[in-house]
VEXLUM-923133 format. One record per residue (C-alpha): x, y, z; residue in one letter; residue number from 0. Coordinates in Angstrom, 1 decimal, padded with zeros to 4 digits. Last residue first. Example, Ala and Ser with C-alpha at 12.3 -4.5 7.8 and 13.67 -1.06 7.14 Angstrom:
2
> 013.7, -001.1, 007.1, s, 1
> 012.3, -004.5, 007.8, a, 0
//
This chain:
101
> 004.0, -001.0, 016.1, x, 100
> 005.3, 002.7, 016.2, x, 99
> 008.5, 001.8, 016.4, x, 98
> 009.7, -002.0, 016.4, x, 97
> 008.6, -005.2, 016.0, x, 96
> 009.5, -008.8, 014.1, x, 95
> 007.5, -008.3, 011.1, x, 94
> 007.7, -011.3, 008.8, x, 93
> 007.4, -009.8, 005.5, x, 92
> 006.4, -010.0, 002.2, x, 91
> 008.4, -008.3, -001.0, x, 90
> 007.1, -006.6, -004.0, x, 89
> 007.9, -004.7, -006.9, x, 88
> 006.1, -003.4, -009.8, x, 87
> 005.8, -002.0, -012.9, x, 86
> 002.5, -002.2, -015.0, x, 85
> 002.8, 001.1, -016.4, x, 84
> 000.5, 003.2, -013.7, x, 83
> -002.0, 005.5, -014.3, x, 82
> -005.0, 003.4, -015.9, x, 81
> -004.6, 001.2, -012.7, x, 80
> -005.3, 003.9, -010.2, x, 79
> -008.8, 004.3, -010.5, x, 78
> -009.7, 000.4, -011.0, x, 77
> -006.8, -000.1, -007.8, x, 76
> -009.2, 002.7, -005.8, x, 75
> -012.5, 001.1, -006.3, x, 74
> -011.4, -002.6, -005.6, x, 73
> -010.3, -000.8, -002.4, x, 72
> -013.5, 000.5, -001.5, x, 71
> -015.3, -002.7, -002.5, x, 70
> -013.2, -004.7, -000.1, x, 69
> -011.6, -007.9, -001.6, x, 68
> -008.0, -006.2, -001.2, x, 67
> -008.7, -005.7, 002.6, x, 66
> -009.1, -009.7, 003.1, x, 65
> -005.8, -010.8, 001.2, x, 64
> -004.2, -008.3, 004.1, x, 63
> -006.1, -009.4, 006.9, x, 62
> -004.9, -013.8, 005.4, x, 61
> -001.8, -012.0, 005.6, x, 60
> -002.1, -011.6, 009.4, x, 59
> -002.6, -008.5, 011.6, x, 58
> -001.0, -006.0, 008.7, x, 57
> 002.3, -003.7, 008.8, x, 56
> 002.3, -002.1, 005.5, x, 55
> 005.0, -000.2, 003.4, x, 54
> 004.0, 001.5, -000.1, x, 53
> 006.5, 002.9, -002.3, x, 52
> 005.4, 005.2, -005.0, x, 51
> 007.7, 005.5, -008.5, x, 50
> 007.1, 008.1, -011.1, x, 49
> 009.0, 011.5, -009.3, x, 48
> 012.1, 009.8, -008.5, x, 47
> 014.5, 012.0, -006.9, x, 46
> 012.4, 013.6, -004.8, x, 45
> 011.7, 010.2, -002.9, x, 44
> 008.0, 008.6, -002.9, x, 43
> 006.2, 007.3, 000.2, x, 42
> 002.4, 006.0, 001.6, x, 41
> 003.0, 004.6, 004.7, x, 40
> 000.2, 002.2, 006.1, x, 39
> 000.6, 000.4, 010.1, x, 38
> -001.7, -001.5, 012.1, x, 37
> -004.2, -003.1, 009.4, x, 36
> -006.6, -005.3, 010.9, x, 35
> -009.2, -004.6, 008.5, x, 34
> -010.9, -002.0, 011.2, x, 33
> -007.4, -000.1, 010.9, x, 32
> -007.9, -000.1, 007.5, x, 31
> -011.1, 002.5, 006.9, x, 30
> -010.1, 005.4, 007.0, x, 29
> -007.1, 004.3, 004.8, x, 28
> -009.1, 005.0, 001.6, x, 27
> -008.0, 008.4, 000.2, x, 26
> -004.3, 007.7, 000.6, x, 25
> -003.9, 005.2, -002.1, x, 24
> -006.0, 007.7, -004.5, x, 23
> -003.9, 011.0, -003.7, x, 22
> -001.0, 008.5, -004.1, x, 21
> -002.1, 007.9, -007.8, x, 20
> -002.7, 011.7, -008.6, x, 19
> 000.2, 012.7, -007.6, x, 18
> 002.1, 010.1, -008.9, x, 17
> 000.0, 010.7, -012.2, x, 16
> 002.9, 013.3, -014.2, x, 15
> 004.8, 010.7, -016.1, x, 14
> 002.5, 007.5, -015.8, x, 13
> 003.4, 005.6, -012.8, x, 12
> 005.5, 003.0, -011.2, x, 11
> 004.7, 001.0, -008.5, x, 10
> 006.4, -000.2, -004.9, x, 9
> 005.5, -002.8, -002.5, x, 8
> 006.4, -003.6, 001.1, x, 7
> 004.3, -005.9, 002.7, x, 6
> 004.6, -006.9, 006.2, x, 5
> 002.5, -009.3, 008.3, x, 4
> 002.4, -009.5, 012.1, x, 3
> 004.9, -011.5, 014.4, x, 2
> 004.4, -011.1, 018.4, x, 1
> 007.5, -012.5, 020.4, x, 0
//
């Protein structure tokens, strides 16, 4: 059985920047697939309109640890960083399968 890497995370925001702040996560994902990245949801639920969840599905955490050092993505978390408050969750995974993997 094939195990890959899962990261769930989610962030608050500045009232009125989730927009802006998931315009910003989804702006570099050209690029993840060639850092080993096989799965990158971007969500946020209507009743909730400063919070952004984030679910990945990675090679290997040591892919993961590898995308944040990218200077794209040091790019996007210095843009994004002045909009959000500092809240965050996070939870790693063992990925065991299922759709769309």
């Amino acid at each position: 059985m094939m195990m890959t890497y899962g990261y769930i995370a989610s962030m608050r925001t500045q009232p009125g920047s989730r927009g802006k702040v998931v315009s910003i996560l989804l702006s570099g994902v050209d690029g993840l697939r060639e850092a080993g990245c096989h799965l990158y949801v971007v969500s946020v639920s209507d009743d909730d309109d400063v919070t952004i969840w984030v679910t990945e599905v990675w090679e290997s955490k040591g892919h993961h640890d590898a995308s944040l050092e990218l200077p794209e993505t040091k790019a996007a978390i210095g843009k994004a960083m002045p909009m959000l408050t500092g809240e965050f969750t996070r939870q790693e995974l063992s990925v065991m399968g299922g759709l769309g993997l």
